[in-house]
C-alpha positions as CSV (number, residue, x, y, z in Angstrom):
1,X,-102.0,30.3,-1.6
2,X,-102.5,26.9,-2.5
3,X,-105.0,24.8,-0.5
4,X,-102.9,22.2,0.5
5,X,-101.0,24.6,2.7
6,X,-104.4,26.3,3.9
7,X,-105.2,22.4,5.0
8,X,-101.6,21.8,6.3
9,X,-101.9,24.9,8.5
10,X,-105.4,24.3,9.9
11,X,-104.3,20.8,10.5
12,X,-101.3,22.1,12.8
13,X,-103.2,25.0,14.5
14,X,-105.7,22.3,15.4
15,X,-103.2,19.8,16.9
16,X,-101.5,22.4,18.8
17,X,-104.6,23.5,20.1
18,X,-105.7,20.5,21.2
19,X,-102.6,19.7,23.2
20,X,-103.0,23.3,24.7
21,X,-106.2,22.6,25.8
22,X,-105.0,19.0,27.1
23,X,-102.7,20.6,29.2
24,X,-104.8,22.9,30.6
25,X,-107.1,20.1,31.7
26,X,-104.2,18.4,33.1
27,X,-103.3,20.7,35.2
28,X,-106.9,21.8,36.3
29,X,-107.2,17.6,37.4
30,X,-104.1,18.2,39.1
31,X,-104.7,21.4,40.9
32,X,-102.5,23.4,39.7
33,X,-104.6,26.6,39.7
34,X,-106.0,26.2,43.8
35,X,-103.6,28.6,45.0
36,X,-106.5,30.7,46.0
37,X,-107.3,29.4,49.8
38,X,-103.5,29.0,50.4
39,X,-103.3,32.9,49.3
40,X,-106.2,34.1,51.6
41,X,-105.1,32.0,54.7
42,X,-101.6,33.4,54.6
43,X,-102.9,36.7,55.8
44,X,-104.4,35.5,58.8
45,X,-100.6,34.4,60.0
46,X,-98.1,37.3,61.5
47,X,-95.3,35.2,62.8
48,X,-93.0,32.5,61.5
49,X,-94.5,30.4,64.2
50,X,-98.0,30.9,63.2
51,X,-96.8,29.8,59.8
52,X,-94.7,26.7,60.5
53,X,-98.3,25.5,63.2
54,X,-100.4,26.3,59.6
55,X,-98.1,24.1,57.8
56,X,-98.1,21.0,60.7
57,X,-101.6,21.1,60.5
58,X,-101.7,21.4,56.7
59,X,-100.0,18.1,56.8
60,X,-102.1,16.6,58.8
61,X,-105.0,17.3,57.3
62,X,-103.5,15.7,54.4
63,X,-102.6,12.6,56.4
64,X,-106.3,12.3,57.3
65,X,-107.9,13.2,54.1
């Protein structure tokens, strides 16, 4: 193989690692992998009721904070 591909394909695994890893931080700064608390507070609602109160005060939670 000759070394300019060897340095051609190093130089593209790097760059599409590097925007693999920038969108992993993107979507950690936009909270994209918080699903946890949403998962675990979903069990402690039977009803449909239960769920549309959790989501009012979601929402207002969010108004506040």
């Amino acid at each position: 193989m000759h070394t300019n591909t060897l340095f051609l394909m190093l130089f593209v695994s790097l760059i599409l690692g590097l925007v693999g890893l920038l969108i992993f931080l993107w979507g950690l700064k936009g909270k994209q992998f918080s699903d946890e608390k949403k998962m675990l507070e979903s069990l402690l609602y039977d009803g449909p009721d239960d769920l549309n109160l959790a989501k009012q005060e979601e929402e207002l939670k969010k108004k506040k904070g």
